[in-house]
DSSP file (Angstrom, degrees, kcal/mol; ACC not computed):
  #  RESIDUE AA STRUCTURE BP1 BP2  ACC     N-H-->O    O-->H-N    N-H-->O    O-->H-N    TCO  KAPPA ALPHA  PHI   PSI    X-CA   Y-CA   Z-CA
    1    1 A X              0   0    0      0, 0.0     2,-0.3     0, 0.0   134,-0.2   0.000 360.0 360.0 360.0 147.4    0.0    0.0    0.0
    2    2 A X        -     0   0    0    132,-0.5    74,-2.0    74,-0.3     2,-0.5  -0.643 360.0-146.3 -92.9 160.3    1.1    3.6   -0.5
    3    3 A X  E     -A   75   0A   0     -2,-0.3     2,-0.3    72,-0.2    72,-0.2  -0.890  13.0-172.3-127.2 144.7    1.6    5.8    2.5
    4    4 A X  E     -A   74   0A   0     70,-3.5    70,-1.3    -2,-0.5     2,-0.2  -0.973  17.1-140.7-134.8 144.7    1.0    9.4    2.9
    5    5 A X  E     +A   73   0A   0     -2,-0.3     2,-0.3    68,-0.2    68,-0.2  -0.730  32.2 167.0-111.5 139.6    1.9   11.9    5.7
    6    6 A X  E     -A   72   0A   0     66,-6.1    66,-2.4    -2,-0.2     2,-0.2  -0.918  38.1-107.2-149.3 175.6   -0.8   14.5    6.5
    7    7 A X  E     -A   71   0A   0     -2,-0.3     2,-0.3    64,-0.2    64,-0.3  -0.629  36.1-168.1 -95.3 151.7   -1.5   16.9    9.2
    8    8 A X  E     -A   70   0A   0     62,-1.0    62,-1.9    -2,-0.2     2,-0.6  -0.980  18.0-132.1-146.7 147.6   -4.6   16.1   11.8
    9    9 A X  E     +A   69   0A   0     -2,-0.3     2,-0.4    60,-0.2    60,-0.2  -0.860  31.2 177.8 -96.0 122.6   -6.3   18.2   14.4
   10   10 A X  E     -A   68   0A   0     58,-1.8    58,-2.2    -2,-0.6     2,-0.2  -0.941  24.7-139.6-121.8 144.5   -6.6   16.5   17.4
   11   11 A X  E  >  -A   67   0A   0     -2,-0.4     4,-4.1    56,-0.2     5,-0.3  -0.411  42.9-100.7 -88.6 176.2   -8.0   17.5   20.8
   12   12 A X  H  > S+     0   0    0     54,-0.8     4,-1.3     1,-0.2     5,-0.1   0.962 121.8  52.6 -80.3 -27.8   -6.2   16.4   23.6
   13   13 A X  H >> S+     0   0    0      2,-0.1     4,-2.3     3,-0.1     3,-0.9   0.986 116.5  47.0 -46.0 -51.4   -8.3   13.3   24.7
   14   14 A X  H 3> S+     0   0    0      2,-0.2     4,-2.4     1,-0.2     5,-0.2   0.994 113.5  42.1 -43.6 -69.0   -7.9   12.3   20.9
   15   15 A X  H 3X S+     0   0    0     -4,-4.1     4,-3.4     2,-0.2    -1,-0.2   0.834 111.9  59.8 -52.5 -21.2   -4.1   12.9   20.7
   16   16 A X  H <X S+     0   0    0     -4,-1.3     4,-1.5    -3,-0.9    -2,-0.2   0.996 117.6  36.9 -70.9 -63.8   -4.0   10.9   24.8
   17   17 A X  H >X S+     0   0    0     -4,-2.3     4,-2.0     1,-0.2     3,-0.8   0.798 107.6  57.3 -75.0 -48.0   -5.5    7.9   22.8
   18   18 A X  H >X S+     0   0    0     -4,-2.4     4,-3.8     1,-0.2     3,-1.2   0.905 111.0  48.8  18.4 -98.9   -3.8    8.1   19.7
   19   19 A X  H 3X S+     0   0    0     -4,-3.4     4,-2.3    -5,-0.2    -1,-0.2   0.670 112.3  46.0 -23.3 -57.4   -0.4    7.8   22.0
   20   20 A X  H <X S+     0   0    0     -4,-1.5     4,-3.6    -3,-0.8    -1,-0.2   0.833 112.7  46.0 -73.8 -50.0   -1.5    4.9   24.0
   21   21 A X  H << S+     0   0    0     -4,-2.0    -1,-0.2    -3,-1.2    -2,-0.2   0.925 116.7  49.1 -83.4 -31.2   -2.8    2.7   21.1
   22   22 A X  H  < S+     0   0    0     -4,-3.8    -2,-0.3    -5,-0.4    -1,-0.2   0.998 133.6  12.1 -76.0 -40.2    0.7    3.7   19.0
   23   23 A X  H  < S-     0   0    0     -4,-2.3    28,-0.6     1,-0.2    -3,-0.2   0.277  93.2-140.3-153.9  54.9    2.8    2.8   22.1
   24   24 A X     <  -     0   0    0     -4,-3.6    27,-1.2    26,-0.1     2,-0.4   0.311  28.2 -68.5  81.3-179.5    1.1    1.2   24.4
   25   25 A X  B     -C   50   0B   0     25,-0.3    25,-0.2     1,-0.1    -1,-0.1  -0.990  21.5-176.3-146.3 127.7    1.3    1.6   28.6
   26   26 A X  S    S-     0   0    0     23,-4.9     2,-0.2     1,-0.4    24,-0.2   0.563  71.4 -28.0-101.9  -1.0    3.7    0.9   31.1
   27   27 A X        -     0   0    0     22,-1.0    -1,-0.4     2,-0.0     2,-0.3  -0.663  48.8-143.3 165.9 174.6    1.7    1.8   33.8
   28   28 A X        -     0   0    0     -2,-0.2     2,-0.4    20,-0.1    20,-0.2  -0.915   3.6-162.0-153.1 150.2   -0.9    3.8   35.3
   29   29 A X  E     -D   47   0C   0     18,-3.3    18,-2.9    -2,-0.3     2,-0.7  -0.877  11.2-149.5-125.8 144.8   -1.8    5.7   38.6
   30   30 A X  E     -D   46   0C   0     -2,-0.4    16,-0.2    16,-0.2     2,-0.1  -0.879  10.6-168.7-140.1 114.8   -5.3    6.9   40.0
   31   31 A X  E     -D   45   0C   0     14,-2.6    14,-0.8    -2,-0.7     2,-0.4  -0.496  19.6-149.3 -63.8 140.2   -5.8   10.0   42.2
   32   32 A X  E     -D   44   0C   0     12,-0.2     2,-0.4    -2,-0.1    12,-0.3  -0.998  22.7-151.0-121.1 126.7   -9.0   10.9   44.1
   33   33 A X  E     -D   43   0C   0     10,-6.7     2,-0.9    -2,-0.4    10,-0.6  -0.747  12.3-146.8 -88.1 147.1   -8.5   15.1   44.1
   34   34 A X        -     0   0    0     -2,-0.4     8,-0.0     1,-0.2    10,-0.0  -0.903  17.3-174.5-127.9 118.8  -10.4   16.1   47.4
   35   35 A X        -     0   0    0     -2,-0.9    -1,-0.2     2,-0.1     3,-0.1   0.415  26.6-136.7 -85.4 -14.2  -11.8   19.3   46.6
   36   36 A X        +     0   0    0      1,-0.1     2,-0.5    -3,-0.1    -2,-0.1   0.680  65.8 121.7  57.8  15.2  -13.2   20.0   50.0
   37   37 A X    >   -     0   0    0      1,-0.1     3,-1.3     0, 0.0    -1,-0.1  -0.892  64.4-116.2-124.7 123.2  -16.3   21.2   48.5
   38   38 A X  T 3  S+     0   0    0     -2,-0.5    -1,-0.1     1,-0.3     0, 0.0   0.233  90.7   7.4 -54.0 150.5  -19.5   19.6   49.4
   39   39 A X  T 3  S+     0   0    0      0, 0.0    -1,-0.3     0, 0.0     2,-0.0   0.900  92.1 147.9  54.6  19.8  -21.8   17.7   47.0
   40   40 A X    <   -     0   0    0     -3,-1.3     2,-0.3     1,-0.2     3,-0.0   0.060  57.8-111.9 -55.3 172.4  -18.9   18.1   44.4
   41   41 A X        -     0   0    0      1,-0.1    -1,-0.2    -2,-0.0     2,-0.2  -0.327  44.0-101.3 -57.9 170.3  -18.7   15.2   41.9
   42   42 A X        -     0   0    0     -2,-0.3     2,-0.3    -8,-0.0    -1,-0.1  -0.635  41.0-163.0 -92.6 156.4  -15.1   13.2   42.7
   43   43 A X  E     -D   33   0C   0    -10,-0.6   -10,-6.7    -2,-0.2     2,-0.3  -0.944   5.1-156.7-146.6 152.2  -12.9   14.0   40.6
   44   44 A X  E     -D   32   0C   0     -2,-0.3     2,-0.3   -12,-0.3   -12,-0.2  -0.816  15.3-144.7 -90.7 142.7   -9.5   12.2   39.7
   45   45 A X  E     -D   31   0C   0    -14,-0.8   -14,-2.6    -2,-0.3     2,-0.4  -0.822  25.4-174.2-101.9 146.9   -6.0   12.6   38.3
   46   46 A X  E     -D   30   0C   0     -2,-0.3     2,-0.5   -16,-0.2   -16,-0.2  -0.994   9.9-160.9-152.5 166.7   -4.7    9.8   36.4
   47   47 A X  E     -D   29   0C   0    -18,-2.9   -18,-3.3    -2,-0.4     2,-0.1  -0.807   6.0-173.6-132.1  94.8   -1.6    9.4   35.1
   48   48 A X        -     0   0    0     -2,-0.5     2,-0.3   -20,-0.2   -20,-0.1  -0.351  13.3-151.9 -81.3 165.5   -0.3    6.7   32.0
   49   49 A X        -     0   0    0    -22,-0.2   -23,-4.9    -2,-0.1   -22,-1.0  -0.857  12.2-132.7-157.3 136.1    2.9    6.3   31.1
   50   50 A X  B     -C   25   0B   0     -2,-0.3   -25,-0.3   -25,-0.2   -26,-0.1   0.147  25.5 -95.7 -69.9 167.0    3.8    5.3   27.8
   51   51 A X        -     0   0    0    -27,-1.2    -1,-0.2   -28,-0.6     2,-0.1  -0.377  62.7 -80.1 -60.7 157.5    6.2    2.6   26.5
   52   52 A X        +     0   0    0     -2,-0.1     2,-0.3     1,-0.1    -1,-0.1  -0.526  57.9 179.8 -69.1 146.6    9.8    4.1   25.6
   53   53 A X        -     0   0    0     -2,-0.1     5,-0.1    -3,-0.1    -1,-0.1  -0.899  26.8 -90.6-129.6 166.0    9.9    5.7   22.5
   54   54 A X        -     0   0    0     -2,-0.3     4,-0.3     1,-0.1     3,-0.0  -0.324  39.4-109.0 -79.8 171.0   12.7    7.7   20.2
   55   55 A X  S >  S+     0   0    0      1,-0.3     3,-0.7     2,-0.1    -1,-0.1   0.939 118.4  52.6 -52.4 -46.2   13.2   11.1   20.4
   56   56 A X  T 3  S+     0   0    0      1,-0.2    -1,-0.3     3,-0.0     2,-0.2   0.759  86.8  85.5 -45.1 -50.4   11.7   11.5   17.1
   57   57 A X  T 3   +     0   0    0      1,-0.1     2,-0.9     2,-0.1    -1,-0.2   0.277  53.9  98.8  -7.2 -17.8    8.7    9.7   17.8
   58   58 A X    <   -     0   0    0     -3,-0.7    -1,-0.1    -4,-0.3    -3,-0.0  -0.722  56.6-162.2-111.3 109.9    6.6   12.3   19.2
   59   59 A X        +     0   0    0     -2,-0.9    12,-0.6    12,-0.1    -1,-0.1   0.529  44.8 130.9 -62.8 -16.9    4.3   13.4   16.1
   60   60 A X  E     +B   70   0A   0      1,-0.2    10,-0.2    10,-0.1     3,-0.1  -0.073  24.9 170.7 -59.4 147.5    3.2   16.9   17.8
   61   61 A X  E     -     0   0A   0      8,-1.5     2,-0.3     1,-0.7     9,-0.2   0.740  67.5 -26.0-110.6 -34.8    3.8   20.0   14.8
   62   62 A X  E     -B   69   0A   0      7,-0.8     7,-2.8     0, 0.0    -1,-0.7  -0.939  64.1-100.0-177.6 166.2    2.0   22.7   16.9
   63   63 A X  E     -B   68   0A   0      5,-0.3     5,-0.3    -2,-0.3     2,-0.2  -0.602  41.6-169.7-103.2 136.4   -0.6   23.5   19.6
   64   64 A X        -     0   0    0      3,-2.6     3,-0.4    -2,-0.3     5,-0.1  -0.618  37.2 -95.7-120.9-174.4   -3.9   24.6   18.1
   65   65 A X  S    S+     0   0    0      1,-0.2    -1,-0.1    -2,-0.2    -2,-0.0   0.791 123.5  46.7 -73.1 -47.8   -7.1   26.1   19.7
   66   66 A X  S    S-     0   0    0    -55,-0.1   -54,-0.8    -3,-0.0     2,-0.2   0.542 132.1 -77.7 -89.3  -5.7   -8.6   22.9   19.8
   67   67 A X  E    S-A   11   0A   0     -3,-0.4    -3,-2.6   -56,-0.2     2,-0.5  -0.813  82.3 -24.6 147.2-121.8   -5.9   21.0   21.2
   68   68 A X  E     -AB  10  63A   0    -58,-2.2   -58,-1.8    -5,-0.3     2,-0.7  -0.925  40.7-138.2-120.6 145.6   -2.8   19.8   18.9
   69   69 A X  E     -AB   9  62A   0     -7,-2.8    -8,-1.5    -2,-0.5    -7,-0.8  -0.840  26.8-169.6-109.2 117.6   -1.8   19.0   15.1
   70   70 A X  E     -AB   8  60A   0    -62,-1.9   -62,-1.0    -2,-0.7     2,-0.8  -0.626  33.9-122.7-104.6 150.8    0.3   16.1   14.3
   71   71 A X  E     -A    7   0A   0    -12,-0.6   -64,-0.2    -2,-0.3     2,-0.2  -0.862  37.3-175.8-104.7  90.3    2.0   14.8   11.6
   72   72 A X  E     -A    6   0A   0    -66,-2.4   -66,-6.1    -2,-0.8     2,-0.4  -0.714  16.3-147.2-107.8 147.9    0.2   10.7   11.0
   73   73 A X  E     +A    5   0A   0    -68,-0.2     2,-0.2    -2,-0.2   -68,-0.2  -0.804  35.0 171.5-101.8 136.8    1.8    8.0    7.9
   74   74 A X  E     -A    4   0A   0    -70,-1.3   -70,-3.5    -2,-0.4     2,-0.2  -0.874  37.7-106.3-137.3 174.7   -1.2    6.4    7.2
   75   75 A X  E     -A    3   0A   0     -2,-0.2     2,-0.8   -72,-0.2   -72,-0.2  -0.617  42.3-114.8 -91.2 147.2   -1.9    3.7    4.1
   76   76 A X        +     0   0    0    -74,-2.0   -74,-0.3    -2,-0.2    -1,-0.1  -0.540  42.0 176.1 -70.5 114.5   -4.0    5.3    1.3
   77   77 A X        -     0   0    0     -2,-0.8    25,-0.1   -76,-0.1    -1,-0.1   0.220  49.1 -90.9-134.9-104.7   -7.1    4.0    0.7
   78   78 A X  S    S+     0   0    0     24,-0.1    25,-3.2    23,-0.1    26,-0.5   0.351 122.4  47.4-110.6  -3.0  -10.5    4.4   -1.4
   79   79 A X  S    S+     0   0    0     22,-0.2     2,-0.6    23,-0.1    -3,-0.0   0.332  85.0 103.3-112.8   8.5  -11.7    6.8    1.5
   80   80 A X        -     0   0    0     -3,-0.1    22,-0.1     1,-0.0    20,-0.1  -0.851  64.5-124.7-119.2 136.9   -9.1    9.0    2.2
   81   81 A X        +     0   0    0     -2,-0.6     2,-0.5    18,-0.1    20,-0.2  -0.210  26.1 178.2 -66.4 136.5   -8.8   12.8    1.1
   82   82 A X  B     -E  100   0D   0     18,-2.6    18,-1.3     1,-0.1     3,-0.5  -0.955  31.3-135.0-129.5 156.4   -6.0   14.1   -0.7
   83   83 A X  S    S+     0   0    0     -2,-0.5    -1,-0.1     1,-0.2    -2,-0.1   0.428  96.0  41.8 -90.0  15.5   -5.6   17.4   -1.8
   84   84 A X        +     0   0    0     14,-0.2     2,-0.8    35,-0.1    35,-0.6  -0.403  64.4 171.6-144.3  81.7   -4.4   16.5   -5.2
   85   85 A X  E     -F  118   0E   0     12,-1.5    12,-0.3    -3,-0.5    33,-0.3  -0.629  11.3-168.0 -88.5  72.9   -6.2   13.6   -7.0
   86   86 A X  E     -F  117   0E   0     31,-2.7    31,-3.0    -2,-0.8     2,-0.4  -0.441   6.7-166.1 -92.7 138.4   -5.2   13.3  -10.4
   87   87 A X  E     -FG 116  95E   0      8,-2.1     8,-2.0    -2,-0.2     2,-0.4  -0.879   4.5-167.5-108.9 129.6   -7.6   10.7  -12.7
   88   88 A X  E     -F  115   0E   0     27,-2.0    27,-0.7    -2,-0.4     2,-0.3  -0.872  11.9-147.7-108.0 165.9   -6.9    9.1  -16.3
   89   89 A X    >   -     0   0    0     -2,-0.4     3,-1.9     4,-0.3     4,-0.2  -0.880  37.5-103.9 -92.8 121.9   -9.5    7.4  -18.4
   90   90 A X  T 3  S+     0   0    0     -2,-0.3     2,-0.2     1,-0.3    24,-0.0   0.885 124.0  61.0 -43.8 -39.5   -9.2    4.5  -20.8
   91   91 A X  T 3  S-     0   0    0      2,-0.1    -1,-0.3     1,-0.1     3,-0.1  -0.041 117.4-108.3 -74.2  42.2   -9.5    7.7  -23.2
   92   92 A X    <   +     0   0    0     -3,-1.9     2,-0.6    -2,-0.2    -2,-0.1   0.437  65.8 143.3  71.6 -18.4   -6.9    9.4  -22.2
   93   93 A X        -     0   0    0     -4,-0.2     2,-0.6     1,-0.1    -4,-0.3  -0.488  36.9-135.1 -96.2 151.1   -8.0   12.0  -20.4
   94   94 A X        -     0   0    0     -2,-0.6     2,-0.6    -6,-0.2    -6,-0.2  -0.647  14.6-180.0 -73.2  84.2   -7.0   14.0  -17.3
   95   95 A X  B     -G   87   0E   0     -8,-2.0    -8,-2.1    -2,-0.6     2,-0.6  -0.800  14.1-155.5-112.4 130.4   -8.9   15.2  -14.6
   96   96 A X        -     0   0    0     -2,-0.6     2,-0.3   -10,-0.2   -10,-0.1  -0.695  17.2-169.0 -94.5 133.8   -7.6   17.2  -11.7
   97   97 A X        -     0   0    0     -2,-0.6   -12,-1.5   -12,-0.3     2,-0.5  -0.866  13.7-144.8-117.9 154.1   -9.9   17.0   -7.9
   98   98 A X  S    S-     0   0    0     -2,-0.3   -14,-0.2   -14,-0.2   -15,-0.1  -0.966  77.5 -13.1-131.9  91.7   -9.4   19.0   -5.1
   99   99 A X  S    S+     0   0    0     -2,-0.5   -16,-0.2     1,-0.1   -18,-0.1   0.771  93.7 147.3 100.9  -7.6   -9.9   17.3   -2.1
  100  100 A X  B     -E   82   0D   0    -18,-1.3   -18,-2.6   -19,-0.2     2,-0.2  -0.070  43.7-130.5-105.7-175.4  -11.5   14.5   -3.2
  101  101 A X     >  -     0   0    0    -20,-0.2     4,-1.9     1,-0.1   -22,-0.2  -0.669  28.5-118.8-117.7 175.6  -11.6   10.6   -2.1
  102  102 A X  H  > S+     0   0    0    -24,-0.4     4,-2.1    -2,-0.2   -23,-0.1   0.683 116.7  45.2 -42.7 -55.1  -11.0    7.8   -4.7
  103  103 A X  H  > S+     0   0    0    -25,-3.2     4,-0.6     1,-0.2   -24,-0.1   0.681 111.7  53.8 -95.5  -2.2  -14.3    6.3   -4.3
  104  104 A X  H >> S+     0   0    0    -26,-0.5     4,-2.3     2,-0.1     3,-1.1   0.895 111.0  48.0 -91.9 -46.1  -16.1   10.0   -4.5
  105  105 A X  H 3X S+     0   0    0     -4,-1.9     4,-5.6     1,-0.2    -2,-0.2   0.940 104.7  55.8 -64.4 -25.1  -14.2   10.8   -7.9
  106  106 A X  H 3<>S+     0   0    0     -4,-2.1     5,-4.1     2,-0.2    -1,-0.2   0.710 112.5  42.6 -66.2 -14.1  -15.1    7.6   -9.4
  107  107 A X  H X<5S+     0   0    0     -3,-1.1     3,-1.2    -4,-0.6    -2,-0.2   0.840 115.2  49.0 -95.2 -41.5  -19.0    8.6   -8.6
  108  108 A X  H 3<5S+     0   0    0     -4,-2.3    -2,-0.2     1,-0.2    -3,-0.2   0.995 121.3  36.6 -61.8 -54.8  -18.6   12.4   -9.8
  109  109 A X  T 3<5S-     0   0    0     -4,-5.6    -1,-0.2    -5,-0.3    -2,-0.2   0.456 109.3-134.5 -94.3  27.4  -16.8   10.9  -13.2
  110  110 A X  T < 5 +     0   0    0     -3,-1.2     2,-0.2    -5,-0.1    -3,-0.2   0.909  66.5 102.4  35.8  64.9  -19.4    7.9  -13.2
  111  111 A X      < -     0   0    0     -5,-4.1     3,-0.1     1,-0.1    -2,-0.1  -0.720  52.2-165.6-164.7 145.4  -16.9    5.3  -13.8
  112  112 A X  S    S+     0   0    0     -2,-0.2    -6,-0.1    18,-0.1    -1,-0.1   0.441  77.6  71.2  -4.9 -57.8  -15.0    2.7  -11.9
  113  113 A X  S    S+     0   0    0     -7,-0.1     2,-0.4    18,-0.1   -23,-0.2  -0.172  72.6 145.7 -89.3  29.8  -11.9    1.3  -14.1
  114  114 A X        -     0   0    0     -3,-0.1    17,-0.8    16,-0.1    16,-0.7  -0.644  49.2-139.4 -97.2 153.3  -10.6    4.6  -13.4
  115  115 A X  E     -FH  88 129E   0    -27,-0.7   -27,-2.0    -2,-0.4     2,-0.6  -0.614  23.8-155.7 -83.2 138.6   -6.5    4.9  -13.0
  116  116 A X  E     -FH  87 128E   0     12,-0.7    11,-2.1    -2,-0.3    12,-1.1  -0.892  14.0-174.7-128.2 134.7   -5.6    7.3  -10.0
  117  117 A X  E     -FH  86 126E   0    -31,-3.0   -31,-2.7    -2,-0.6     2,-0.4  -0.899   6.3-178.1-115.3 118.4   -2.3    9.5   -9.5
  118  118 A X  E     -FH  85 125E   0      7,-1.6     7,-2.1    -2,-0.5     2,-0.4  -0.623  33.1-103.9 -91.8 166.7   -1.4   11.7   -6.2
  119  119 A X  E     - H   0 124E   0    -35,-0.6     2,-0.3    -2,-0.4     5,-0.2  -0.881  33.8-179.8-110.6 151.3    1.4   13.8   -5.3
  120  120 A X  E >  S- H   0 123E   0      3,-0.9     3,-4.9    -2,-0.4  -116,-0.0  -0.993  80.0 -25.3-149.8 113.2    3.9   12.3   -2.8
  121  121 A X  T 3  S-     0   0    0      1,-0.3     2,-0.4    -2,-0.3    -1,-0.1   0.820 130.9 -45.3  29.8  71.9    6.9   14.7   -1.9
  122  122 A X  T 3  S+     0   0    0      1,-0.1     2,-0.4    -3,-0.0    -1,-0.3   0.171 114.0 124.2  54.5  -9.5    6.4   16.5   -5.6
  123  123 A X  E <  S-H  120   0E   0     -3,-4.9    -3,-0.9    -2,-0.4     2,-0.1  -0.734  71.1-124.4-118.3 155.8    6.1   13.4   -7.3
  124  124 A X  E     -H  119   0E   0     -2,-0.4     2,-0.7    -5,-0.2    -5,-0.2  -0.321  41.1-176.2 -65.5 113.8    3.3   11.8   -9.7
  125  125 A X  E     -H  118   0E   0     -7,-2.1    -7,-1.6    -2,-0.1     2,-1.2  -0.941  22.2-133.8-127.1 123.8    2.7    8.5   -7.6
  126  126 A X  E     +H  117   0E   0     -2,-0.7    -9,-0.2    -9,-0.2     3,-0.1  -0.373  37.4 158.3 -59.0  93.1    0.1    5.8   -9.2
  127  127 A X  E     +     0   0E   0    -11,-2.1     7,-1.6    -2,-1.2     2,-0.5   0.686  60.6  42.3-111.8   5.1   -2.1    4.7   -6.4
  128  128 A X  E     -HI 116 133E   0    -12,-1.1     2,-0.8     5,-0.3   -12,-0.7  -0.935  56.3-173.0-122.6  92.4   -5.2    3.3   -8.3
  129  129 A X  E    S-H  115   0E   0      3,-3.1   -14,-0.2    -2,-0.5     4,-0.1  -0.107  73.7 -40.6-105.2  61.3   -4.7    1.1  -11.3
  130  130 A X  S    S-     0   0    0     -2,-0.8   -15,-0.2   -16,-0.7    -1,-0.1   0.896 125.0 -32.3  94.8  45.4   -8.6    0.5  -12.8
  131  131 A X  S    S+     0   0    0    -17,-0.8     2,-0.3     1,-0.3    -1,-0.1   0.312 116.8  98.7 128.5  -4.1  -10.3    0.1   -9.8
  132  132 A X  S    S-     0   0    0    -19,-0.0    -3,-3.1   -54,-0.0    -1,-0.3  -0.935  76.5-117.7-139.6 145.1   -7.8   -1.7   -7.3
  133  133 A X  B     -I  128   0E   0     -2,-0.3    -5,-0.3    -5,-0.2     2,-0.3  -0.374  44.8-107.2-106.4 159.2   -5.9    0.3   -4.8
  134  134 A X              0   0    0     -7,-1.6  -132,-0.5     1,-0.1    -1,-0.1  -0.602 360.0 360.0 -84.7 156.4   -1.6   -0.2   -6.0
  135  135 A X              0   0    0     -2,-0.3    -1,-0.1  -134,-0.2    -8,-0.1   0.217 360.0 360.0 -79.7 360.0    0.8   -2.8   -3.4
């Protein structure tokens, strides 16, 4: 499969589980904070701690309103947006999408057997060959 690096907005619950399921917990502690204030809900601190990881490993690019943006490899697949989709046609022709998914250009150009090209670090990269996502 081919793999493509994109930016995602995550809030910080998102980004906590994100971390955990990429590398896992080596243990974990649970607080009860005593608020001293009656009829309160309880509330707790808890505290993972990841597996070791390299320095590199930690994906954050910048802190956002909502939380963080990170930099995810994931595999390309008939659902995922790119911002440059390029399509050929058994007749030869070219069409450029904006945005678009795989299985959403093939229903805007009402066809199937179509071949599909992104850009991957500036270059023209085949990821569709007539319906079947490329190895």
């Amino acid at each position: 499969m081919v793999k493509i690096k994109r930016k995602v907005e995550m809030t910080h619950e998102e980004y906590a589980k994100y971390m955990i399921d990429r590398f896992g917990i080596t243990s974990y502690e649970s607080a009860l904070i005593d608020n001293n204030i009656i009829d309160a809900p309880m509330e707790f601190e808890q505290t993972f701690t990841l597996k070791p990881m390299k320095k590199d490993d930690n994906p954050v690019i910048e802190r956002s309103f909502k939380g963080v943006v990170i930099e995810v490899e994931e595999e390309i697949t008939e659902d995922t947006h790119l911002d440059y989709l390029y399509v050929l046609t058994d007749a030869k022709d070219v069409h450029r999408c904006n945005n678009f998914t795989i299985k959403t250009a093939s229903m805007v150009i009402g066809r199937d057997d179509l071949t599909f090209f992104t850009l991957i670090d500036n270059d023209l990269v085949k990821i569709c060959d007539r319906g079947k996502l490329v190895e």
